[in-house]
C-alpha positions in Angstrom: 87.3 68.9 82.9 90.9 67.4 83.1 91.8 69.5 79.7 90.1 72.7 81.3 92.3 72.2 84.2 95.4 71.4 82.5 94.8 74.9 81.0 94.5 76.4 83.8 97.3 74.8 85.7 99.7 76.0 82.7 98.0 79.6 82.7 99.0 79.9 86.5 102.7 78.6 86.1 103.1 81.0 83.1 102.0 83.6 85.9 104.3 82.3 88.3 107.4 82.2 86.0 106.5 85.9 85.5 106.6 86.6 89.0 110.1 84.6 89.4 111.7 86.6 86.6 110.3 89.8 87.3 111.6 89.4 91.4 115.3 88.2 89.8 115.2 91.4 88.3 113.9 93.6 91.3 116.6 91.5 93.4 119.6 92.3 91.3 118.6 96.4 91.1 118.8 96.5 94.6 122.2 94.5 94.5 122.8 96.9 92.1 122.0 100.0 94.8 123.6 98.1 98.4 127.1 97.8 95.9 126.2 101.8 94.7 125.3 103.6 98.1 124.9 101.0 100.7 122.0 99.1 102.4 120.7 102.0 104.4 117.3 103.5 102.0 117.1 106.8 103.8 120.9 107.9 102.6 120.3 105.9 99.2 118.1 107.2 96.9 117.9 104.2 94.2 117.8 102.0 96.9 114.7 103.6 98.1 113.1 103.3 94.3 113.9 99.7 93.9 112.3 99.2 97.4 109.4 101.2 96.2 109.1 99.4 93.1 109.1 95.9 94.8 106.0 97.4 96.6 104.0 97.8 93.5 105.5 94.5 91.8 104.2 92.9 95.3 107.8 91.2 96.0 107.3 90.0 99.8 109.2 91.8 101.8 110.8 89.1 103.7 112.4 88.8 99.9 113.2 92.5 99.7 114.9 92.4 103.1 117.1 89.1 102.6 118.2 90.8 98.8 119.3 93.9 100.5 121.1 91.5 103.5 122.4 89.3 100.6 124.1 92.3 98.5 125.9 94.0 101.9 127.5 90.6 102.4 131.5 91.0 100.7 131.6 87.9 98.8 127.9 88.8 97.3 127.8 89.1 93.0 128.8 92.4 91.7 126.5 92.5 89.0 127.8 95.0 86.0 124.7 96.8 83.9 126.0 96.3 80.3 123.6 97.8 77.5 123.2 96.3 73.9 121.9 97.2 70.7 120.6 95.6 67.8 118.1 95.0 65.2 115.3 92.6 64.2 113.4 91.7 61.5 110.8 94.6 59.3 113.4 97.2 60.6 112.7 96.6 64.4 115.4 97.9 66.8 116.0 96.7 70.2 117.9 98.5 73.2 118.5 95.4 76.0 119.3 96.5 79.0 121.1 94.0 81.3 122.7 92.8 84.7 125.5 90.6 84.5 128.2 88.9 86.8 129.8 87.2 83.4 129.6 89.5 80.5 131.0 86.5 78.1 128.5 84.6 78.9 125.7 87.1 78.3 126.7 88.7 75.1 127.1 85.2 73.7 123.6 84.7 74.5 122.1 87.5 73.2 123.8 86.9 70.1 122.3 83.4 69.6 119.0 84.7 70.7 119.2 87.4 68.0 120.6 85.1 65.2 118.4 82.6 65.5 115.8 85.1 65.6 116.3 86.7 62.3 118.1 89.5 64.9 121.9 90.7 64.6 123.8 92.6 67.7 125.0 95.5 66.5 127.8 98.3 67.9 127.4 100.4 70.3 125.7 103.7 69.5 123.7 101.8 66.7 119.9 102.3 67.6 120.4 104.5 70.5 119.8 107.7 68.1 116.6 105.7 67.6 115.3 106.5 71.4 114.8 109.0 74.0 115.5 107.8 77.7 112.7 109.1 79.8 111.7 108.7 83.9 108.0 108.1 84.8 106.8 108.6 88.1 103.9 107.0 89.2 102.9 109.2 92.2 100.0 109.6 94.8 99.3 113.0 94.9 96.8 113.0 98.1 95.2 116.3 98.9 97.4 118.4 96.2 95.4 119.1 92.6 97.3 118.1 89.1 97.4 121.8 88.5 99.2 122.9 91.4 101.7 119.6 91.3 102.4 120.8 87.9 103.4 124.1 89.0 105.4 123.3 91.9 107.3 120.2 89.7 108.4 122.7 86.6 111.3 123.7 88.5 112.5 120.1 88.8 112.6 119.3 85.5 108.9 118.4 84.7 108.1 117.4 81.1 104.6 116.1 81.4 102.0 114.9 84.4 99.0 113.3 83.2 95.9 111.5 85.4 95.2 107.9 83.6 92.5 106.3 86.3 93.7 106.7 89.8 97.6 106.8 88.7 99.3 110.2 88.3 102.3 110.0 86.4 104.7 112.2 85.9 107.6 112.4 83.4 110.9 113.7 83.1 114.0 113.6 81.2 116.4 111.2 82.5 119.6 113.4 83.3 116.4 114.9 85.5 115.8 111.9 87.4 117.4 113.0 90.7 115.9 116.1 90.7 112.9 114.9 90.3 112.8 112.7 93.2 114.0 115.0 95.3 111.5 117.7 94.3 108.7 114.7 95.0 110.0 113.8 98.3 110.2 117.7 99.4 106.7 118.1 98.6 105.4 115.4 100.7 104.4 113.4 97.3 104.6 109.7 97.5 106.1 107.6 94.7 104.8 104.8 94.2 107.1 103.4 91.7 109.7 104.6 88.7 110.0 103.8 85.9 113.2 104.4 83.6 112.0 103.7 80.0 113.7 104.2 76.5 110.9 105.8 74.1 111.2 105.5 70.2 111.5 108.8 68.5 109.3 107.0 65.6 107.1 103.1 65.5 106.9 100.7 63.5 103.7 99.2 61.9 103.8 95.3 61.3 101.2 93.2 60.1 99.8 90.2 62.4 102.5 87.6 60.9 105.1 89.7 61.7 103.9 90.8 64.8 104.1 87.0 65.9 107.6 86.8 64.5 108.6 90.3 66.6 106.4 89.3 69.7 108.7 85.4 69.6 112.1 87.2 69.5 111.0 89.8 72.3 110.3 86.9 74.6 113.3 85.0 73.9 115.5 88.1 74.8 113.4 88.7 77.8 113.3 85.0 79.2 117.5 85.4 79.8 118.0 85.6 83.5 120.8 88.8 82.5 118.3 90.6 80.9 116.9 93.4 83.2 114.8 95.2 80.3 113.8 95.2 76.6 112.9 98.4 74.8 112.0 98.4 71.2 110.0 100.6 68.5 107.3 98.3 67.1 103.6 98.8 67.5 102.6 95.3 69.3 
């Protein structure tokens, strides 16, 4: 029993550190919005999205409130979003995506995490050929078919819209993004949340032992409190 419930008492604080890091995250993208277009969601429209995706992440919304009071204040953090590329081991290649007040301190530690990882930091431009940036909408599309959504969306820059269970999504290219959203909003659509996602052109197949070693460095990268996203091209 007391083993079982050590187990269990780990698996929940895993959960929980999840929860922390993912709400850090949400918390600096709406800093990110306030500093962009101000705390007001109706005149800012990534403001609205990071709201929206603090819905489906289920921040509180005492939380969501007290970020968006936090970023208006003058002497709040102006956090700077500072991409880097690099590689792994087997040919892996990474895009990290980040949100930093101290950039020194952040590219110093994505460079340990990489070296020590069997990982190198590379220039700028040097796995971004590697990706396609891509928008996916995760909408509700009430009383409106997919047929007649897809129609009506074309116009706004609509690559793809595919059911999967009771989630629509919808995707587009990025330079589309604001199009998009407004096209959604127009049409009475609600968004549930958005996702901004850097998809490989081609994946990589590892084995199980190097999956581990792949899965290990991924983690490392992602446990950094600057790191607001990890894209990559293996098959995990």
């Amino acid at each position: 029993m007391g083993r079982a419930f050590e187990f269990r008492k780990a698996r929940k604080m895993k959960r929980w550190g999840k929860m922390a890091v993912t709400f850090t995250r949400i918390g600096k993208e709406i800093s990110m919005a306030v500093k962009e277009g101000g705390p007001d969601p109706d005149n800012n429209s990534r403001l609205r999205m990071a709201i929206k995706n603090a819905k489906s992440e289920n921040m509180p919304k005492d939380r969501v409130d007290a970020a968006i009071k936090k970023a208006s204040d003058k002497d709040a953090s102006n956090y700077e979003e500072v991409l880097y590329e690099a590689k792994g081991p087997y040919g892996l290649s990474l895009m990290i995506e980040t949100a930093t007040d101290n950039i020194n301190r952040t590219v110093a530690s994505m460079r340990a995490k990489l070296n020590r990882n069997s990982g190198e930091l590379g220039t700028s431009g040097s796995q971004e050929f590697n990706f396609e940036r891509k928008c996916i909408f995760k909408v509700n599309l009430g009383e409106m078919e997919l047929d007649d959504a897809e129609l009506e969306l074309i116009d706004f820059g609509l690559d793809e819209i595919e059911q999967v269970e009771d989630e629509t999504l919808i995707y587009t290219a990025f330079t589309d993004y604001g199009n998009m959203q407004k096209g959604l909003e127009g049409l009475g659509i609600d968004i549930d949340s958005v996702d901004i996602e850097r998809i490989p052109h081609n994946t990589l197949e590892l084995n199980d032992t190097q999956k581990e070693e792949v899965n290990n460095l991924i983690e490392k990268i992602e446990e950094d409190e600057d790191v607001q996203n990890v894209f990559h091209n293996a098959v995990l």
